[in-house]
C-alpha positions, 0 to 999 in steps of 0.5 A: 676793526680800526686801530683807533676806534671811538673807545680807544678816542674817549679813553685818550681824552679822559686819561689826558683831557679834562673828561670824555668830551674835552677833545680840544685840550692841547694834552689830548691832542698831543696824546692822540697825535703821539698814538697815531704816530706811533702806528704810521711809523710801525706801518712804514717800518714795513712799507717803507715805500708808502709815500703817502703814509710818510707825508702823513707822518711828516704833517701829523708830526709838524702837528704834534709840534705846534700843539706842544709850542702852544702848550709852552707858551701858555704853561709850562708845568701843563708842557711839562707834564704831557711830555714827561707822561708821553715819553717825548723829548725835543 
């Protein structure tokens, strides 16, 4: 069982995406990329020597931040509401 398995995928993209099949929209990858996020911090709270784990972190977390200057440069109340829905802040 993974922690993110094709169910748990569609439900991100239609909660954030415009349906199950819109896995390009910069919501939803924002979304899945806050998730995984989430998770590999959880991990490394209690590995705190897995290396590889952290660089992933780091380059998912670098991710998350382009898509969400992409989203700022296109439109703002779309960037606005993905944060304010997620709980992030810069």
């Amino acid at each position: 069982m993974y922690y993110l398995d094709t169910e748990k995928k569609k439900e991100f993209f239609k909660k954030h995406g415009k349906g199950v099949a819109d896995t390009g929209s910069p919501e939803a990858q924002v979304a899945m990329y806050s998730y995984r996020i989430n998770h590999l911090t959880n991990h490394l709270k209690s590995n705190r020597k897995d290396f590889s784990t952290q660089r992933a972190l780091i380059a998912l977390v670098a991710k998350r931040r382009k898509a969400l200057d992409y989203l700022i440069s296109k439109d703002i109340t779309r960037y606005r509401a993905i944060v304010k829905e997620l709980g992030l802040r810069r």
